[in-house]
C-alpha positions in Angstrom: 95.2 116.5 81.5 94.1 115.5 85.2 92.8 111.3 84.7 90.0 112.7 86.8 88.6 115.3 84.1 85.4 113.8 82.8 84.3 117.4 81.8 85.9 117.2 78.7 83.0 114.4 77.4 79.8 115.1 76.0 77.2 115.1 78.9 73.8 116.1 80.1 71.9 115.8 82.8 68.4 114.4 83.5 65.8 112.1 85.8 66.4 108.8 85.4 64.3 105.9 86.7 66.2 104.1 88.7 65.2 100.9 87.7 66.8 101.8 84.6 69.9 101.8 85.7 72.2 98.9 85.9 75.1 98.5 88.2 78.4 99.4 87.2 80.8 96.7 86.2 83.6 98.8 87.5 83.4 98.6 90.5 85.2 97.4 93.2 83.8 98.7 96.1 83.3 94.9 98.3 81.3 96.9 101.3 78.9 98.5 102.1 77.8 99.8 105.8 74.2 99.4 106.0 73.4 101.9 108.4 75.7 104.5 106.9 73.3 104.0 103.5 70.5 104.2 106.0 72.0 107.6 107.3 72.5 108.6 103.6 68.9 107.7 102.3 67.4 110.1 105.1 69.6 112.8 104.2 68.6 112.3 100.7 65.0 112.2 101.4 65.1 115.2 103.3 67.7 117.5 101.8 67.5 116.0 98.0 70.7 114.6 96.1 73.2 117.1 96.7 75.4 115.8 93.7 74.0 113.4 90.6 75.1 110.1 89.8 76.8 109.7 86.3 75.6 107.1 83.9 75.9 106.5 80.4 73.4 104.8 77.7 73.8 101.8 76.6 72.3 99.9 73.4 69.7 98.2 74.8 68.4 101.6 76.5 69.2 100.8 79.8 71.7 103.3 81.5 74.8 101.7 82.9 76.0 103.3 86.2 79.8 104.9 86.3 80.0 106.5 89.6 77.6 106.6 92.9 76.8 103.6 93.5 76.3 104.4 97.0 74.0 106.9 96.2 71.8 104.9 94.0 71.9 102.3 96.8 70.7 104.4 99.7 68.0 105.8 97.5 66.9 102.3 96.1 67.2 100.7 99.8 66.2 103.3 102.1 63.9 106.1 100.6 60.5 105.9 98.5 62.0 107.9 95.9 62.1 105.9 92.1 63.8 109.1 89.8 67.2 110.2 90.7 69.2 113.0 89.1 72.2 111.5 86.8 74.7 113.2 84.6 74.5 111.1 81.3 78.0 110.9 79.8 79.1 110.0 76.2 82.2 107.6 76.8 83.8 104.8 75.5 84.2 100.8 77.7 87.3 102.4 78.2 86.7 106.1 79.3 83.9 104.9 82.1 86.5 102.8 83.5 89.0 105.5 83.9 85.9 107.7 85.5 84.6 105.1 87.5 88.4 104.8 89.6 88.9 108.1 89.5 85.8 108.9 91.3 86.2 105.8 93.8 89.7 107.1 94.2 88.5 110.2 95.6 86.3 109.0 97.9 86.9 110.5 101.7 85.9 107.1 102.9 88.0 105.1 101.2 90.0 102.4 102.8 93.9 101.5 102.3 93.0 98.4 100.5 90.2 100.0 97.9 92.7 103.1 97.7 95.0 100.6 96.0 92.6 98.5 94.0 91.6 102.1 92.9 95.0 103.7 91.7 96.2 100.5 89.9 92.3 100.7 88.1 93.8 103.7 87.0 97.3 102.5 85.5 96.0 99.8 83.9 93.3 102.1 82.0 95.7 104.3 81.2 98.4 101.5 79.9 95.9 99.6 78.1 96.6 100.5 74.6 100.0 98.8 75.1 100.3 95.2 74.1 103.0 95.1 75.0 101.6 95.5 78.5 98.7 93.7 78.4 101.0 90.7 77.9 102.5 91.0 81.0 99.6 89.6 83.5 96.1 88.4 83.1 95.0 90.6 86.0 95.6 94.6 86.4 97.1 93.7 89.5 99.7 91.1 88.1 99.8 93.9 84.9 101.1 96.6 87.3 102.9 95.2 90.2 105.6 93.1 87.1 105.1 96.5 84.9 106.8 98.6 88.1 109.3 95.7 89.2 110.6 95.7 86.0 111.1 99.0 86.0 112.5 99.5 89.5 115.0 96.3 88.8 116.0 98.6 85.7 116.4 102.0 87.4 118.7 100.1 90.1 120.9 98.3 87.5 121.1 102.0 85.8 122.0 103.6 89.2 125.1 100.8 89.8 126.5 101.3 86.8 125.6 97.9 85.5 124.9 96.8 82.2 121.6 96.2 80.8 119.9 94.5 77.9 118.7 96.3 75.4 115.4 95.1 75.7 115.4 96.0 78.7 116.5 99.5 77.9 114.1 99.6 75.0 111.2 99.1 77.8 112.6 101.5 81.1 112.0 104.4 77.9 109.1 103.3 76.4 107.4 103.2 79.8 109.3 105.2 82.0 107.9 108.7 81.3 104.3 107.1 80.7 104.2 105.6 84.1 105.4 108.9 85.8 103.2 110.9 83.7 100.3 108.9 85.2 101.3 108.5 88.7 101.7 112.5 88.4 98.0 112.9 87.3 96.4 110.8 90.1 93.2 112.2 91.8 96.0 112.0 94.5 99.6 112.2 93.0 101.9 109.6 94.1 105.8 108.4 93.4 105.1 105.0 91.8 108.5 103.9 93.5 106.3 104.1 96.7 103.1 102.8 95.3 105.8 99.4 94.4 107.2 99.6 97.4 104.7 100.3 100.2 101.4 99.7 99.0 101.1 97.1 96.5 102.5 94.4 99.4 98.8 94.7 100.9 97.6 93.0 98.1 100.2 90.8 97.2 101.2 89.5 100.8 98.3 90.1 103.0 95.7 87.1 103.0 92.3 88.1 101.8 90.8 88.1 105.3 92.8 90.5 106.2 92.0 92.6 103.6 88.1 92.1 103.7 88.1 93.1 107.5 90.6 95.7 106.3 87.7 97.2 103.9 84.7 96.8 106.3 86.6 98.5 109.1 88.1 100.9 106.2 91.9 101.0 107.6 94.8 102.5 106.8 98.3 101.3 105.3 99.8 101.0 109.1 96.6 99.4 110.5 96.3 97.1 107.6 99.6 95.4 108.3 99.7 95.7 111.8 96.2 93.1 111.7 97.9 91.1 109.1 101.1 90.5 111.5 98.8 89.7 114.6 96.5 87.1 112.1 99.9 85.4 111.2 100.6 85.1 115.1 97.8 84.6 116.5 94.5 83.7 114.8 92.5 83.4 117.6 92.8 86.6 119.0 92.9 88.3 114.7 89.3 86.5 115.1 88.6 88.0 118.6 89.1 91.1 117.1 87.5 91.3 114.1 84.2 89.7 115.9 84.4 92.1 118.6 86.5 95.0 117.5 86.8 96.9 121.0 87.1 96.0 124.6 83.6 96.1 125.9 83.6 98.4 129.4 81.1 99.4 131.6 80.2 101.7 134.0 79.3 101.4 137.9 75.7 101.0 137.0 77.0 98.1 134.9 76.1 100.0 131.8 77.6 100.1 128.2 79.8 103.5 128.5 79.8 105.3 125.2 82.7 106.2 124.8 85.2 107.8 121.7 89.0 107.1 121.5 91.5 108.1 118.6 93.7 104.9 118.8 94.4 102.0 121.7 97.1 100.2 120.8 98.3 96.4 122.3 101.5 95.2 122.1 101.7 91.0 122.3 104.4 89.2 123.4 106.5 86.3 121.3 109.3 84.6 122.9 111.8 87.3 124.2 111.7 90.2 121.6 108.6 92.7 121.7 106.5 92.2 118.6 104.1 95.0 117.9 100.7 93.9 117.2 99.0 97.3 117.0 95.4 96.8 117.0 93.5 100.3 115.6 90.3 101.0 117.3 89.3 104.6 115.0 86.7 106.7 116.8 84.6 103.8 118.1 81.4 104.5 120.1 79.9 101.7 122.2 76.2 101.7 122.4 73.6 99.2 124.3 73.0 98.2 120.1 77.0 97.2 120.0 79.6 99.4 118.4 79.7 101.7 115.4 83.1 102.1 113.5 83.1 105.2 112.5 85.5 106.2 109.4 89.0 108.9 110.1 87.6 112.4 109.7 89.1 115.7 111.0 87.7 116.4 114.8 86.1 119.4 113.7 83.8 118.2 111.5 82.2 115.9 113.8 82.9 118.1 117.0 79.4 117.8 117.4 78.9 114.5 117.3 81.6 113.7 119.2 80.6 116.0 122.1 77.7 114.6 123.1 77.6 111.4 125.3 80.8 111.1 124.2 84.3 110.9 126.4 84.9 113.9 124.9 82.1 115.1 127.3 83.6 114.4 130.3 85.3 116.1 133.3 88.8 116.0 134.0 88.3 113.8 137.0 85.9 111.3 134.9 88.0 111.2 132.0 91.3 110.0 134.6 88.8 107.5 136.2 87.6 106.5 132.9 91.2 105.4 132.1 91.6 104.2 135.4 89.1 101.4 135.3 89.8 100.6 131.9 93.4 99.8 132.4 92.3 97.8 135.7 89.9 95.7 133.2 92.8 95.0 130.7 94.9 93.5 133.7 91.9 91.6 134.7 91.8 89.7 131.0 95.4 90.0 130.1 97.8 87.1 130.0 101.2 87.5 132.2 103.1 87.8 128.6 100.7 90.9 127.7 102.5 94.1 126.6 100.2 97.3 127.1 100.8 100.1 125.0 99.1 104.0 125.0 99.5 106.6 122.8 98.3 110.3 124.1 99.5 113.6 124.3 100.0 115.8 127.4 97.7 118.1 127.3 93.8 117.5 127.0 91.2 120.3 128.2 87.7 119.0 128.9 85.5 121.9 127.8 83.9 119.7 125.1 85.2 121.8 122.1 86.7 120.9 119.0 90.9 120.5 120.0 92.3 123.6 118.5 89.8 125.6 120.6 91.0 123.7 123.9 92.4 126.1 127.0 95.7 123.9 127.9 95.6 125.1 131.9 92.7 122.9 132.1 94.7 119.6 131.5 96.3 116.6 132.2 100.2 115.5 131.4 101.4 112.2 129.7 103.0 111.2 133.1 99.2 111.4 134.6 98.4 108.6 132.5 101.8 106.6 133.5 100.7 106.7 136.9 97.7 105.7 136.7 99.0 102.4 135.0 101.4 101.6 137.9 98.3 102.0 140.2 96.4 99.6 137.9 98.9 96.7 137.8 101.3 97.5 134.9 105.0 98.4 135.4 106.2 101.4 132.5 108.5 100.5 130.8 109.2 102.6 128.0 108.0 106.3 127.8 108.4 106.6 123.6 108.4 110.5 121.8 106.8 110.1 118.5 105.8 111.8 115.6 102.7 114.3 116.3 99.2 113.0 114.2 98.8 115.4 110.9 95.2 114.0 111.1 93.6 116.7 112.9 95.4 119.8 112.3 97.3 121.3 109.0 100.8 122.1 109.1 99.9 125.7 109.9 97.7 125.4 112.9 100.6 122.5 114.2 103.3 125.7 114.0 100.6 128.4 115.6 100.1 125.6 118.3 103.7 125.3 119.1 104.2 128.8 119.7 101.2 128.7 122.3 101.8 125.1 123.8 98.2 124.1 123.4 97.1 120.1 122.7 99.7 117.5 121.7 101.8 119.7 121.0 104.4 119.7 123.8 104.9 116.1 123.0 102.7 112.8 121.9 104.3 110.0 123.6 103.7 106.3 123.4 103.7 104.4 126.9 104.6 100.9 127.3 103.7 98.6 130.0 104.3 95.1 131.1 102.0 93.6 134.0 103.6 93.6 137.6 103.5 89.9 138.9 105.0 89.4 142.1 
């Protein structure tokens, strides 16, 4: 059965007072965007509560929340409603934890690090009628990451040929199937080799303020490391950009340009070898009130949004001048050591319509964009093919757009630059 099934339990639904309701000790969740609730409590207030939030009753009578927090905070914070619909589970201590990550885990807004925290939520729920596990850490996380070392240390002995205790043999069969089984039945199925490998190092090895900026700015895997290599270089600017978190740039009437990129990236320099320091800016709008980070979703979805006042909104010839000026400004604040680098693809239409809708005659070429970087001050040096984004098209469209050579699709290529000093 899917970990996510919660169908299966007794369950009704009702209006609950939601001063009746007490938070949920299950949750992880460390923040919270206020104006995003804000945003959320008007749409509540207007449209209603599109879907309940699922408590269960506890002995004192209170209700105990097990999944929307969010919810219950936008309504409690920014509306003047005091009943909210709630689907009132029967479940064990037990069975609302394992709801309560599985919900968070399927969360569209859900950050690399929380993503984590969510999935080994999950494991250890599901492993905790071992005690034989439960021995192994006094934390889930220490639980989990020695559970799947263990195991991994004992798949690799197995795979050279080497011998083995049979304690330790006893334990890869006793868990083995169990810890597929559950990696297998994830909101979002994983290979636990993976999870060991790839994503529990962002909780073992990143410092915590990475993380927590890592949260609030809800990143990715790559992003998420990429900020925890330029903290362990350089703290000062980690701190620069975490305060700040964009280049502010404004316009000839020395106005705050609103403006919307998918990714700048900076490279930084240390001793002779090019360290990559890639700092993720993800769909960031600036605004006379500062900047809003706005969380990865498909283009279409917020084609709208993104269309108006936007860069999307532009002409060919302000769009090109747009760059133009802001690669000018990096030079202007960038130390003589500063690698530049810019990811795009070649071609970009400017009708202001979602991408896959874009007429590719009406565009510009990577080599555009080159250009205009030697005119601003920085030499190329490196014009890099890579892999195209899966984040705004499925594999289908990406194979229908081939055929027609519309956006991206020719190539996306990563430009890097050093400054020209003479």
């Amino acid at each position: 059965m899917p970990i996510t099934n919660h169908k299966n339990y007794p369950f009704s639904f009702s209006m609950i007072d939601i001063k009746n309701i007490d938070p949920s000790p299950y949750q992880h969740r460390k923040y919270f965007d206020e104006e995003s609730l804000r945003e959320l409590g008007t749409s509540i207030a207007q449209d209603g509560l599109i879907e309940p939030v699922i408590v269960r009753l506890q002995k004192n009578g209170q209700y105990q929340l097990i999944s929307g927090e969010r919810r219950l905070r936008a309504i409690k914070d920014y509306t003047d409603m005091t009943m909210i619909q709630a689907k009132i589970v029967v479940v064990d201590d037990l069975q609302a934890r394992r709801i309560s990550a599985a919900e968070n885990l399927l969360r569209e807004d859900l950050s690399a690090i929380e993503s984590i925290e969510a999935t080994i939520e999950i494991i250890d729920v599901e492993m905790d009628k071992e005690p034989e596990y439960l021995t192994v850490g006094k934390t889930p996380l220490e639980r989990v990451v020695k559970l799947l070392s263990k195991l991994d240390s004992i798949r690799v002995s197995k795979d050279r040929g080497s011998m083995v205790s049979k304690e330790a043999d006893d334990l890869f069969h006793k868990f083995m199937e169990q810890v597929e089984l559950i990696f297998k039945n994830l909101p979002k199925p994983l290979q636990w080799r993976s999870f060991l490998n790839n994503d529990l190092i962002l909780l073992t090895d990143i410092p915590s303020i990475v993380q927590t900026a890592s949260v609030k700015h809800g990143l990715n895997k790559a992003q998420t490391k990429a900020l925890a290599k330029l903290e362990q270089v350089s703290g000062k600017v980690f701190h620069e950009v975490i305060q700040k978190g964009f280049i502010p740039f404004k316009d000839q009437n020395n106005n705050l340009l609103p403006i919307n990129c998918s990714m700048l990236f900076f490279l930084y320099l240390k001793t002779k070898n090019l360290m990559r320091y890639t700092l993720f800016i993800n769909n960031f709008i600036l605004s006379n009130l500062g900047v809003d980070l706005l969380p990865l979703v498909y283009f279409k979805k917020m084609a709208a949004h993104y269309m108006k006042g936007s860069i999307s909104d532009f002409s060919k010839a302000q769009y090109l001048n747009f760059f133009k000026d802001l690669f000018c400004l990096m030079k202007e604040h960038s130390k003589p050591s500063t690698r530049i680098a810019f990811l795009n693809a070649d071609f970009r239409d400017f009708q202001g319509i979602p991408a896959f809708d874009e007429d590719p005659e009406n565009a510009i070429l990577v080599l555009e964009y080159a250009n205009l970087l030697e005119t601003c001050g920085w030499k190329v040096t490196h014009l890099i093919d890579c892999p195209l984004s899966t984040e705004r098209f499925t594999g289908n469209m990406v194979n229908r757009m081939q055929e027609k050579r519309t956006l991206g699709i020719v190539r996306r290529t990563l430009i890097i630059g050093k400054l020209k000093y003479t």
